[in-house]
TORKOL-4160 file (C-alpha; in steps of 0.2 Angstrom, whole numbers, padded with zeros to 4 digits, m for minus):
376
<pt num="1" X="m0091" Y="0033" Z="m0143"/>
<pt num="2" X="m0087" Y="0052" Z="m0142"/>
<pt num="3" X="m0079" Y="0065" Z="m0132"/>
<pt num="4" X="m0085" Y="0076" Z="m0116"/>
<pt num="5" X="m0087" Y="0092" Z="m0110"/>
<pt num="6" X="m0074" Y="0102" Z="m0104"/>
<pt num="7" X="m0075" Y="0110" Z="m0088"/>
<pt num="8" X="m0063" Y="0105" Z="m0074"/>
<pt num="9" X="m0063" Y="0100" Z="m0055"/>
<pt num="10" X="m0048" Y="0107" Z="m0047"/>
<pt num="11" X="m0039" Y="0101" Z="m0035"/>
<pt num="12" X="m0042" Y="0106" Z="m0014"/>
<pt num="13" X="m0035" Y="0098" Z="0001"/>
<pt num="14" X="m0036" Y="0102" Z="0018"/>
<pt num="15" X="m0021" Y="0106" Z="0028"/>
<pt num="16" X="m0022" Y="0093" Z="0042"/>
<pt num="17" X="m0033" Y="0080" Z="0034"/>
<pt num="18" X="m0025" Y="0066" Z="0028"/>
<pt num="19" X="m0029" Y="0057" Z="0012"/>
<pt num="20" X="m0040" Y="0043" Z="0014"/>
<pt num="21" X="m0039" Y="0042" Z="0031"/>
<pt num="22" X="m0054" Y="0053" Z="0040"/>
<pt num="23" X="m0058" Y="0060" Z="0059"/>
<pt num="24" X="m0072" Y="0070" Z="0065"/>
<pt num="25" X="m0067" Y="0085" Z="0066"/>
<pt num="26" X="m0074" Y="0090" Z="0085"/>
<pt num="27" X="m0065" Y="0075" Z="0095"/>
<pt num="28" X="m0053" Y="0071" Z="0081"/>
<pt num="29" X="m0059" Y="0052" Z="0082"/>
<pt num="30" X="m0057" Y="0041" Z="0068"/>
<pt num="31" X="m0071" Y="0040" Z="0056"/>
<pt num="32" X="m0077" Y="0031" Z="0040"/>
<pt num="33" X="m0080" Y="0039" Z="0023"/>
<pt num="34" X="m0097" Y="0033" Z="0023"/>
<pt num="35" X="m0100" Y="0035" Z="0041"/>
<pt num="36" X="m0117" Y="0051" Z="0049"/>
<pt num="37" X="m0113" Y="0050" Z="0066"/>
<pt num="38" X="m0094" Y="0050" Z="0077"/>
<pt num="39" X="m0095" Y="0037" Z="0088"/>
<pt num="40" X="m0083" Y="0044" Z="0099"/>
<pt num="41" X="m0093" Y="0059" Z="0101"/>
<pt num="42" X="m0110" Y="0057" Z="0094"/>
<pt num="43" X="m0110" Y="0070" Z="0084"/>
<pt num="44" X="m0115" Y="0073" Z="0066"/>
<pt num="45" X="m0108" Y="0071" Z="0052"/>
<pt num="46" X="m0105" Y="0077" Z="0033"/>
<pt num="47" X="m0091" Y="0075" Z="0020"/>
<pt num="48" X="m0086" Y="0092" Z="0013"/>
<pt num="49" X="m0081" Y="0089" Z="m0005"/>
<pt num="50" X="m0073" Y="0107" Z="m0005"/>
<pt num="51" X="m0062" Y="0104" Z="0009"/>
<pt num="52" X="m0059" Y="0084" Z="0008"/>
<pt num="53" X="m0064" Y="0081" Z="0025"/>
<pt num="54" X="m0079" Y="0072" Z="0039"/>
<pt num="55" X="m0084" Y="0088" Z="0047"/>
<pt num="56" X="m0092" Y="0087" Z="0063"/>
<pt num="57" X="m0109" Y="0101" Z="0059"/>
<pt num="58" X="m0120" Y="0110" Z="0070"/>
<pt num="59" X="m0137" Y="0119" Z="0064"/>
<pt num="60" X="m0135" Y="0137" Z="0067"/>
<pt num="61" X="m0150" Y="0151" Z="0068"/>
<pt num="62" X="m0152" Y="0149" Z="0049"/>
<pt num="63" X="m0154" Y="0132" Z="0048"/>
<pt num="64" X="m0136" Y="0132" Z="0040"/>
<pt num="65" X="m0122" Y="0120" Z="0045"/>
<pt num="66" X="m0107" Y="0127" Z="0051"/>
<pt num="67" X="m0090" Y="0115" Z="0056"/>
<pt num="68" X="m0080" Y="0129" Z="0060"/>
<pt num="69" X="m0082" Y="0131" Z="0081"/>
<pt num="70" X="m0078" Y="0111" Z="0078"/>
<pt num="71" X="m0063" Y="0109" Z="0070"/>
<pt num="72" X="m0046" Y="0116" Z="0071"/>
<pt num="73" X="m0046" Y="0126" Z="0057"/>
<pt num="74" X="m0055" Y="0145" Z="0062"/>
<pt num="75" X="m0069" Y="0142" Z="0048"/>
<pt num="76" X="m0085" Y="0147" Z="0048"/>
<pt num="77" X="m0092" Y="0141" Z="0029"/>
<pt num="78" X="m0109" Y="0136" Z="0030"/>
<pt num="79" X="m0118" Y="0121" Z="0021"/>
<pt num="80" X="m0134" Y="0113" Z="0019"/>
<pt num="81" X="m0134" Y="0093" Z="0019"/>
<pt num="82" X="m0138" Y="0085" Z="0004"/>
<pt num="83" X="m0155" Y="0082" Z="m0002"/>
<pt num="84" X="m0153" Y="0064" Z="m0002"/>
<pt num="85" X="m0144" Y="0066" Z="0014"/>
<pt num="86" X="m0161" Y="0071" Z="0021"/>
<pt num="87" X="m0176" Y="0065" Z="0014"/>
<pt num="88" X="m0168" Y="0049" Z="0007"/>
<pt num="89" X="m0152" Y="0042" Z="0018"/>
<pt num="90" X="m0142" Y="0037" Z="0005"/>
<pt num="91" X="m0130" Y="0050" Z="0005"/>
<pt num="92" X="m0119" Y="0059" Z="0020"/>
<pt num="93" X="m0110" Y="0074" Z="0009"/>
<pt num="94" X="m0115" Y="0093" Z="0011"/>
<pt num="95" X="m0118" Y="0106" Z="m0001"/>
<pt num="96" X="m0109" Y="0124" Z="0003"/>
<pt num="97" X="m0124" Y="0137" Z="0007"/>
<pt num="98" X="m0118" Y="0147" Z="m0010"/>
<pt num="99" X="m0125" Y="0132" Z="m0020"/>
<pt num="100" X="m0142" Y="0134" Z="m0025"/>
<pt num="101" X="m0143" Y="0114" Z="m0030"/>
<pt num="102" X="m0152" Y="0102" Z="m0018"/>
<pt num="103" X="m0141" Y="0089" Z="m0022"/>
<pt num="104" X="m0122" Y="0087" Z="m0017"/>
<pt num="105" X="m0109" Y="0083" Z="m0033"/>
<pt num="106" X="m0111" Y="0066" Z="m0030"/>
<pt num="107" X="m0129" Y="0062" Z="m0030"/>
<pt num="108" X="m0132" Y="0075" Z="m0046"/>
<pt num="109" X="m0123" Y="0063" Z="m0057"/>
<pt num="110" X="m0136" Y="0051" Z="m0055"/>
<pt num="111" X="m0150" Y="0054" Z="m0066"/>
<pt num="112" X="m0161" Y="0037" Z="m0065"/>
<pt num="113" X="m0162" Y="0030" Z="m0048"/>
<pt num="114" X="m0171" Y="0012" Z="m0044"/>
<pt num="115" X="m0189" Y="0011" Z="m0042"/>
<pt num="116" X="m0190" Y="0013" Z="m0022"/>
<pt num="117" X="m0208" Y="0004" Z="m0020"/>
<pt num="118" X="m0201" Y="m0012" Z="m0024"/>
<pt num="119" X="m0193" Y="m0021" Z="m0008"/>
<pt num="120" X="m0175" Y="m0020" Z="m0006"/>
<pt num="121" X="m0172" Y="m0006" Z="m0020"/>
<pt num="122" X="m0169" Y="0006" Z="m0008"/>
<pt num="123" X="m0152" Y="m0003" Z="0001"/>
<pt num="124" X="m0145" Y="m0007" Z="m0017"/>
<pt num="125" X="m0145" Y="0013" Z="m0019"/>
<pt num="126" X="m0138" Y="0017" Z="m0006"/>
<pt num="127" X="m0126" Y="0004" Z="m0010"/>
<pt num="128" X="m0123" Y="0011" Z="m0027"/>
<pt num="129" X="m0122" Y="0028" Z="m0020"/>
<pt num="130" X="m0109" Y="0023" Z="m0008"/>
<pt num="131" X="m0098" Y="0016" Z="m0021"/>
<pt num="132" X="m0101" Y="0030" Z="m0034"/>
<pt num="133" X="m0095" Y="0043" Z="m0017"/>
<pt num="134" X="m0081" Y="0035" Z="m0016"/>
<pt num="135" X="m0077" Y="0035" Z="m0037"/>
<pt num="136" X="m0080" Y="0053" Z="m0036"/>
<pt num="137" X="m0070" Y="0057" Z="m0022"/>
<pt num="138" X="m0054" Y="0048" Z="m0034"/>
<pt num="139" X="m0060" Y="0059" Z="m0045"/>
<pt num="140" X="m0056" Y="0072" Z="m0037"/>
<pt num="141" X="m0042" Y="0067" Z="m0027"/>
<pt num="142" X="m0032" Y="0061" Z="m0045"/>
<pt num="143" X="m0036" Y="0078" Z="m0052"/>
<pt num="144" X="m0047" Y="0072" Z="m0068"/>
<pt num="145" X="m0057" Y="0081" Z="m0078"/>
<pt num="146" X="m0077" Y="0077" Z="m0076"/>
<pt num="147" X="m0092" Y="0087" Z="m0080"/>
<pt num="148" X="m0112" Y="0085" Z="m0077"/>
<pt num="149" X="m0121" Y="0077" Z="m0091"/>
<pt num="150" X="m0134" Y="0088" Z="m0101"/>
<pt num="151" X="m0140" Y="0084" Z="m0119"/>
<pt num="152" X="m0134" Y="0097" Z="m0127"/>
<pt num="153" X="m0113" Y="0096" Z="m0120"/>
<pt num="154" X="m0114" Y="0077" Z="m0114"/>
<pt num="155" X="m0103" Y="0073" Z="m0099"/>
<pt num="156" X="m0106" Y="0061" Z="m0085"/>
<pt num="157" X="m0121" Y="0052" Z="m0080"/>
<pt num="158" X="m0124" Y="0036" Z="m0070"/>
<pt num="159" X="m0142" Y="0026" Z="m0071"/>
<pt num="160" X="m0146" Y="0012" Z="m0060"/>
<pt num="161" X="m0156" Y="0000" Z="m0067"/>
<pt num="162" X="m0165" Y="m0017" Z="m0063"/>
<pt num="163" X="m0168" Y="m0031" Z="m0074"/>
<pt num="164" X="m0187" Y="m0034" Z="m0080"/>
<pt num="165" X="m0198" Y="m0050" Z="m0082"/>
<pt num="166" X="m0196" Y="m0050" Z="m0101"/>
<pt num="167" X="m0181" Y="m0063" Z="m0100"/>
<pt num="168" X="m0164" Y="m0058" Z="m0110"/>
<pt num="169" X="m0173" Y="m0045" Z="m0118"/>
<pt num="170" X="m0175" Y="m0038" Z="m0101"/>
<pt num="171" X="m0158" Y="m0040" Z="m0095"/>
<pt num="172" X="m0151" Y="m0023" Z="m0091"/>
<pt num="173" X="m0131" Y="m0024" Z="m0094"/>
<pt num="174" X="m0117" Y="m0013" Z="m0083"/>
<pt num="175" X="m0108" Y="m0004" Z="m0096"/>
<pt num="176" X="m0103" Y="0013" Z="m0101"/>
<pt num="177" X="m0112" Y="0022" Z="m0117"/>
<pt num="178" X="m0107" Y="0042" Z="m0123"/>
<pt num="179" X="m0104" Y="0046" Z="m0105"/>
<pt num="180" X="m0118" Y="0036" Z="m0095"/>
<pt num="181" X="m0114" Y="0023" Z="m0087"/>
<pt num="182" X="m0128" Y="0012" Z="m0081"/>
<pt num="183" X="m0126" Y="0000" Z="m0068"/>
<pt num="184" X="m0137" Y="m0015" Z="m0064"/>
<pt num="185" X="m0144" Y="m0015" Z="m0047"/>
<pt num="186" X="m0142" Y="m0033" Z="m0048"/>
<pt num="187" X="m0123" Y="m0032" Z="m0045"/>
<pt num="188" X="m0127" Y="m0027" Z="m0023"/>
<pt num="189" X="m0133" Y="m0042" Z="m0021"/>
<pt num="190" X="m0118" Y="m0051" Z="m0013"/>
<pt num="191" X="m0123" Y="m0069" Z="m0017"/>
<pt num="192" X="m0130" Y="m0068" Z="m0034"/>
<pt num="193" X="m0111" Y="m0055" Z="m0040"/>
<pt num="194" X="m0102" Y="m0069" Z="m0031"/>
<pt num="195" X="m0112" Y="m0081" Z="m0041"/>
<pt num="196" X="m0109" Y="m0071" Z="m0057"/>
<pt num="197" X="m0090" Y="m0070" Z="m0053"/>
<pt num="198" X="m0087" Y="m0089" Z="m0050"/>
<pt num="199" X="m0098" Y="m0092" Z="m0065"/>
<pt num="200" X="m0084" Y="m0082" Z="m0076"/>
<pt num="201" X="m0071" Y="m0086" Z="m0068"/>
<pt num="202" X="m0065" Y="m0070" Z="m0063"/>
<pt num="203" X="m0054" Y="m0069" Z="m0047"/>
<pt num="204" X="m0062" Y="m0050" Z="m0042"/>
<pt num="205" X="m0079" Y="m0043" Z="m0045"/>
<pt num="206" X="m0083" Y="m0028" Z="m0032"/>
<pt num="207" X="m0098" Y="m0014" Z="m0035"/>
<pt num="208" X="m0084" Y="m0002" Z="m0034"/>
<pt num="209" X="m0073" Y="m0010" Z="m0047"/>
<pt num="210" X="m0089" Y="m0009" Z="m0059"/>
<pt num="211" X="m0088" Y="0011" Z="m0056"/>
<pt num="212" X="m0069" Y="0010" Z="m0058"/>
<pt num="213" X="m0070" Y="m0001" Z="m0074"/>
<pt num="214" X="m0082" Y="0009" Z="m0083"/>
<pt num="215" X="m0076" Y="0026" Z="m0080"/>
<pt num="216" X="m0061" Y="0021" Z="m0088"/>
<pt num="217" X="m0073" Y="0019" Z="m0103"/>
<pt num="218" X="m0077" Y="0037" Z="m0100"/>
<pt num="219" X="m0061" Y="0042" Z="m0101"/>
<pt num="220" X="m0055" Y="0035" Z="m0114"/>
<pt num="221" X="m0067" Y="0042" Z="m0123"/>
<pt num="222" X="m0063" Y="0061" Z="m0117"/>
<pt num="223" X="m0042" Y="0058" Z="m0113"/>
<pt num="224" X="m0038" Y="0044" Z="m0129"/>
<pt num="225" X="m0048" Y="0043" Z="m0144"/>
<pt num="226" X="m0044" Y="0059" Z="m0151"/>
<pt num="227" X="m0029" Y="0064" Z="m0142"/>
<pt num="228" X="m0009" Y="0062" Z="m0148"/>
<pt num="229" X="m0011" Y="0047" Z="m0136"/>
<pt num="230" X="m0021" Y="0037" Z="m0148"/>
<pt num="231" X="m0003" Y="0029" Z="m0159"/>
<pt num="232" X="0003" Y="0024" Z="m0141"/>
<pt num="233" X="m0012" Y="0017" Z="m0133"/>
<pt num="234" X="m0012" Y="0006" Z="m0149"/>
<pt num="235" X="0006" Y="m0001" Z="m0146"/>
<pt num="236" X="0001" Y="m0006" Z="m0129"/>
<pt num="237" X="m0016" Y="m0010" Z="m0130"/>
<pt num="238" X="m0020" Y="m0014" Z="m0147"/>
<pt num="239" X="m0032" Y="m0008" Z="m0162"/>
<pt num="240" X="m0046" Y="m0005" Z="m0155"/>
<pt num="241" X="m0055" Y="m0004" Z="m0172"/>
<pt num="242" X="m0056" Y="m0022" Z="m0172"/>
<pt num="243" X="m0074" Y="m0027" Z="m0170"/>
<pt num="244" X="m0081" Y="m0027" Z="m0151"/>
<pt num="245" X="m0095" Y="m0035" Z="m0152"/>
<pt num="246" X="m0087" Y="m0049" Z="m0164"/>
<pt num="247" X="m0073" Y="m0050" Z="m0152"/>
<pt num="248" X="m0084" Y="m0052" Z="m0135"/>
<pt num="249" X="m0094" Y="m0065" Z="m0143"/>
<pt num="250" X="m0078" Y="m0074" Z="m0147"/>
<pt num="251" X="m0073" Y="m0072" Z="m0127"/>
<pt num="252" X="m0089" Y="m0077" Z="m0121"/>
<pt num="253" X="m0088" Y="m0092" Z="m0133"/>
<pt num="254" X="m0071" Y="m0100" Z="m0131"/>
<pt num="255" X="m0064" Y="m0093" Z="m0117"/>
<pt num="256" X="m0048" Y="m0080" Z="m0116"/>
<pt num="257" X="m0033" Y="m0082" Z="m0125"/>
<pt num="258" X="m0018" Y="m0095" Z="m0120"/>
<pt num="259" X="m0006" Y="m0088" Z="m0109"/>
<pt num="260" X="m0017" Y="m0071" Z="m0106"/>
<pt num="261" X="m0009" Y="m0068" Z="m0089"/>
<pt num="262" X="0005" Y="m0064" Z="m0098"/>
<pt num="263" X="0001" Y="m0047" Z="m0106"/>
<pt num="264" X="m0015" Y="m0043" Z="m0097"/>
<pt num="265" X="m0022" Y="m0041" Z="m0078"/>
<pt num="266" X="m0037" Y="m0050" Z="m0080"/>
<pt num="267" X="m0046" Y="m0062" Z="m0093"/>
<pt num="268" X="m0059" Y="m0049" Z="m0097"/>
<pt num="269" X="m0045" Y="m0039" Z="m0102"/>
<pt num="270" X="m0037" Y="m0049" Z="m0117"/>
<pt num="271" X="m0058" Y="m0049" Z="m0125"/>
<pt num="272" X="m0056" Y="m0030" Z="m0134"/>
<pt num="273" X="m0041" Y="m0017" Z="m0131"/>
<pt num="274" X="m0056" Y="m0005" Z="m0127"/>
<pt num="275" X="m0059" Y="m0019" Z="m0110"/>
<pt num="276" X="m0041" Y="m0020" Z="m0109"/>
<pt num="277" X="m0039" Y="m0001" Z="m0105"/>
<pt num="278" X="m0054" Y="m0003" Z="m0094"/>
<pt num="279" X="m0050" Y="m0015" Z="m0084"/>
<pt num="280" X="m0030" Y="m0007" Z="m0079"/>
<pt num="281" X="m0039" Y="0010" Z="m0077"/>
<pt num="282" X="m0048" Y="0001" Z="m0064"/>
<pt num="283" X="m0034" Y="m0008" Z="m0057"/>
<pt num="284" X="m0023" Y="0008" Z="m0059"/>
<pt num="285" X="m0038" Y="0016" Z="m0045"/>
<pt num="286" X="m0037" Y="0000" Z="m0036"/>
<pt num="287" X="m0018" Y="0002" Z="m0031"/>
<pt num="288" X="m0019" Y="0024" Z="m0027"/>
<pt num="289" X="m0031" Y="0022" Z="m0019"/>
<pt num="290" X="m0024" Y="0009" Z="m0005"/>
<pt num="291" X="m0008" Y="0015" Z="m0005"/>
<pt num="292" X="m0014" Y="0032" Z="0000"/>
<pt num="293" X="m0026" Y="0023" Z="0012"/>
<pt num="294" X="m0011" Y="0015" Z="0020"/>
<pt num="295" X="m0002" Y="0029" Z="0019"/>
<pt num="296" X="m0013" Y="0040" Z="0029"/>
<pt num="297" X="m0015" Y="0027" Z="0039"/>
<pt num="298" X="0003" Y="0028" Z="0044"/>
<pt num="299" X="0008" Y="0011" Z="0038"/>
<pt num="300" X="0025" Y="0006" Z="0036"/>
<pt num="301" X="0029" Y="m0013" Z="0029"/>
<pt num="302" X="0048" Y="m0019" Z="0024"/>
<pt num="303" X="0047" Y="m0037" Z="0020"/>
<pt num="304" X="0064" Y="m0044" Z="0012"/>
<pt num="305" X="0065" Y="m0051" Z="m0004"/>
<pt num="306" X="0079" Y="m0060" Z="m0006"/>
<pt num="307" X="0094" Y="m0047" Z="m0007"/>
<pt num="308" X="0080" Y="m0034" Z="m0010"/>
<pt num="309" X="0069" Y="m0025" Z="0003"/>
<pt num="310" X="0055" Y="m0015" Z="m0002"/>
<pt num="311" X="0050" Y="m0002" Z="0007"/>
<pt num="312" X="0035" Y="0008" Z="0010"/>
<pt num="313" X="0035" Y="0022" Z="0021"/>
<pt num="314" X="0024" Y="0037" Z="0026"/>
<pt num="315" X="0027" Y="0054" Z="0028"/>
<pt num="316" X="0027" Y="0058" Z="0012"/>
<pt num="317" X="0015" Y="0064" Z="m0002"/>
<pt num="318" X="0002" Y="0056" Z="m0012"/>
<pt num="319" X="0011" Y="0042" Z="m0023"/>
<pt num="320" X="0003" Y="0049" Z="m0039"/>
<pt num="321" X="0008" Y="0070" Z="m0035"/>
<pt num="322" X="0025" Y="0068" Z="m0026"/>
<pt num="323" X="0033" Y="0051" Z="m0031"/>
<pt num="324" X="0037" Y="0041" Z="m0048"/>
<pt num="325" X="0030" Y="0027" Z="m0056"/>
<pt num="326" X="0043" Y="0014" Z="m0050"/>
<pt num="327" X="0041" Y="0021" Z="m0033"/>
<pt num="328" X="0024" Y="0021" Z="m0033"/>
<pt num="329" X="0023" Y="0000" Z="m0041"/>
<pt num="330" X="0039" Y="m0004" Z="m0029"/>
<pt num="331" X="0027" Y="0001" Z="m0013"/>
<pt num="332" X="0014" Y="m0009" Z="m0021"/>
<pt num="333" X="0022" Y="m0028" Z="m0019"/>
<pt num="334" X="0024" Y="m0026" Z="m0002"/>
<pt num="335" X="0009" Y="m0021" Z="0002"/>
<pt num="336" X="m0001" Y="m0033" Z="m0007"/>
<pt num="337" X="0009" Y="m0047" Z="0001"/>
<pt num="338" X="0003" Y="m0041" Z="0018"/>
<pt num="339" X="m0016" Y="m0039" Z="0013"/>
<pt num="340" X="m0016" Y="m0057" Z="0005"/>
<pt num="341" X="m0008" Y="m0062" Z="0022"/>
<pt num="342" X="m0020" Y="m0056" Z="0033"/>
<pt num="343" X="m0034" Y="m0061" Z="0022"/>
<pt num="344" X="m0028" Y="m0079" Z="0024"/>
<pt num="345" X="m0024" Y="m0078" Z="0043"/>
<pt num="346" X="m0044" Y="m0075" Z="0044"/>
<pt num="347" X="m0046" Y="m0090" Z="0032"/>
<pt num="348" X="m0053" Y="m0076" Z="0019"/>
<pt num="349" X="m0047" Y="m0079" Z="m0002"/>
<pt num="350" X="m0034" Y="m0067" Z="m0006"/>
<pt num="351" X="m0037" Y="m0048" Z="m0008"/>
<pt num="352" X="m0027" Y="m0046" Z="m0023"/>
<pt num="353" X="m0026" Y="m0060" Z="m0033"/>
<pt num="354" X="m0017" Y="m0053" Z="m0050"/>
<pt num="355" X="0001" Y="m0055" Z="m0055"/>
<pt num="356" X="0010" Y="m0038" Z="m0061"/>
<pt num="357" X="0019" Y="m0044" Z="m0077"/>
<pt num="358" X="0031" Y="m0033" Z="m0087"/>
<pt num="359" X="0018" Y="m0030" Z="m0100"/>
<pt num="360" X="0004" Y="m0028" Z="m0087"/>
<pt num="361" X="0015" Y="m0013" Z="m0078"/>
<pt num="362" X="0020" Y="m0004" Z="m0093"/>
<pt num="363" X="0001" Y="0000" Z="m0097"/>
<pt num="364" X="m0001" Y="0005" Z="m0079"/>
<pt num="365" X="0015" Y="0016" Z="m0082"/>
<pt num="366" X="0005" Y="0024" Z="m0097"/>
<pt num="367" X="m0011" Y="0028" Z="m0088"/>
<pt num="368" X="0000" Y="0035" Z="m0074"/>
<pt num="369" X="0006" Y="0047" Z="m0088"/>
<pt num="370" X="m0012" Y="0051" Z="m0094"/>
<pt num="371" X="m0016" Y="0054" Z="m0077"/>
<pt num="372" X="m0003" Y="0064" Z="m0072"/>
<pt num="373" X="m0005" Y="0077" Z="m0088"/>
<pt num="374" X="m0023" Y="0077" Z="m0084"/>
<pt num="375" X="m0019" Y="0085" Z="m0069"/>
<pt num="376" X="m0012" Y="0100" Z="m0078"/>
């Protein structure tokens, strides 16, 4: 495992937009991130990765795409829609006109796609792209550091992939390698991931928490291995020169360790301290990103626990850039408690099965600090 290149995205938000929360930008109706066309409306629509928002576009003389006589924002930038936006339809970002790439930030990170003239290929990559969007956009949102793969500087690369008929040897496995992550197409098919997940036991296996989970890998790789961090990481996490593929076979073969709840968020985590950082990096983007989604969403809960009332609010800014940790873990417990609610009014399995233990939170507070440093 080695580091990345170097260049960074900066942060860019939009004035009026709020944080995971999205409206077309003409009639001002709620939209989806994933969503081409208002429904309110009917117009089109593109996310503008420079501007964090679902714009509302019209094709002007020069077969450019303008949101500006849209919006509310005087702006006349002009974009052309993503190559795979077009030809393929499995993308809905836009490119700015002074980009001479065909492709929008997003889809140029994935440089092995699956082979489309096999039946059903096509849904699982749009699938995969939807969820890599959606990665890319924490990216951004969280301020971290990520650059294009090349062979000569590295960087970041994703390959979907599909098993062969050449048995195990043909198995293709989601995992993350010198900044490529490769992802097994396998994983969109709802019934065979649900299948995986029950065989292993795991209470939460999502295509986006495989992107979350191995770009932790990545960044551990860029933000821990060779940093001042490492001495701490080991404290919380462990040595991670203890043998991995030794320690996986031992997981696989007798199971996690006794009372694993107890220091780790799932029992993945307790195989290797490398799977342990991965797997709280995920669960570190599970949390920001639903409490901004809720924030933006307006949502205010205040269920009483015991003496204590816990209290999440809008209004403010983003957990991660204005508040503390404690603030941020303190708005998490309610709103947890109210998505495993609802998903049990609907007779559905709880949303967030995990336990937040002592040890569990203070390696969340650590990659909050990582996080927060690799902002500046």
């Amino acid at each position: 495992m080695s580091g990345s290149g170097r260049r960074h995205r900066h942060r860019r938000r939009s004035n009026y937009e709020p944080v995971k929360s999205f409206h077309c930008t003409h009639c001002r109706a709620p939209v989806f991130f994933e969503n081409v066309q208002c429904m309110n409306c009917n117009l089109a629509l593109a996310f503008l990765p420079d501007l964090r928002i679902m714009a509302a576009l019209e094709m002007g003389p020069d077969c450019l795409y303008r949101y500006g006589q849209y919006s509310l924002l005087p702006d006349q930038r002009a974009y052309r829609l993503c190559e795979n936006y077009v030809q393929e339809g499995v993308c809905n970002w836009a490119v700015a006109a002074v980009d001479s790439q065909a492709l929008c930030v997003s889809c140029r990170l994935t440089r092995v796609i699956p082979n489309l003239r096999q039946e059903g290929n096509r849904a699982a990559w749009y699938r995969l792209e939807c969820a890599k969007r959606r990665l890319v956009f924490s990216l951004f949102e969280l301020g971290l550091p990520f650059n294009e793969w090349s062979a000569e500087g590295g960087g970041l690369a994703f390959e979907f992939l599909q098993d062969s008929l050449c048995g195990d040897a043909g198995r293709v496995l989601t995992g993350h390698d010198n900044g490529v992550i490769t992802i097994n197409i396998a994983e969109t098919d709802d019934a065979l991931r649900e299948g995986q997940r029950n065989r292993q036991g795991e209470p939460y296996r999502t295509v986006l928490g495989h992107f979350r989970h191995e770009i932790g890998h990545y960044y551990w790789d860029r933000m821990i291995q060779f940093s001042p961090n490492l001495g701490a990481f080991r404290q919380l996490f462990g040595d991670e020169r203890a043998d991995y593929a030794q320690a996986l076979r031992t997981h696989y073969a007798h199971g996690p360790r006794a009372n694993w709840q107890n220091e780790f968020i799932s029992a993945y985590a307790s195989s290797h301290p490398w799977e342990d950082w991965a797997e709280s990096w995920a669960h570190f983007l599970h949390m920001t990103d639903a409490l901004e989604t809720a924030e933006a969403a307006g949502l205010s809960l205040q269920p009483e626990r015991g003496n204590d009332t816990a209290v999440y609010r809008p209004g403010g800014r983003a957990p991660r850039a204005g508040r503390g940790f404690d603030q941020l873990v303190r708005a998490w417990i309610p709103l947890t408690h109210v998505l495993n609610n609802l998903n049990r009014g609907l007779g559905l399995p709880d949303s967030y099965p995990f336990v937040l233990s002592t040890r569990i939170i203070a390696k969340l507070r650590f990659i909050d600090q990582i996080v927060r440093n690799a902002r500046h």
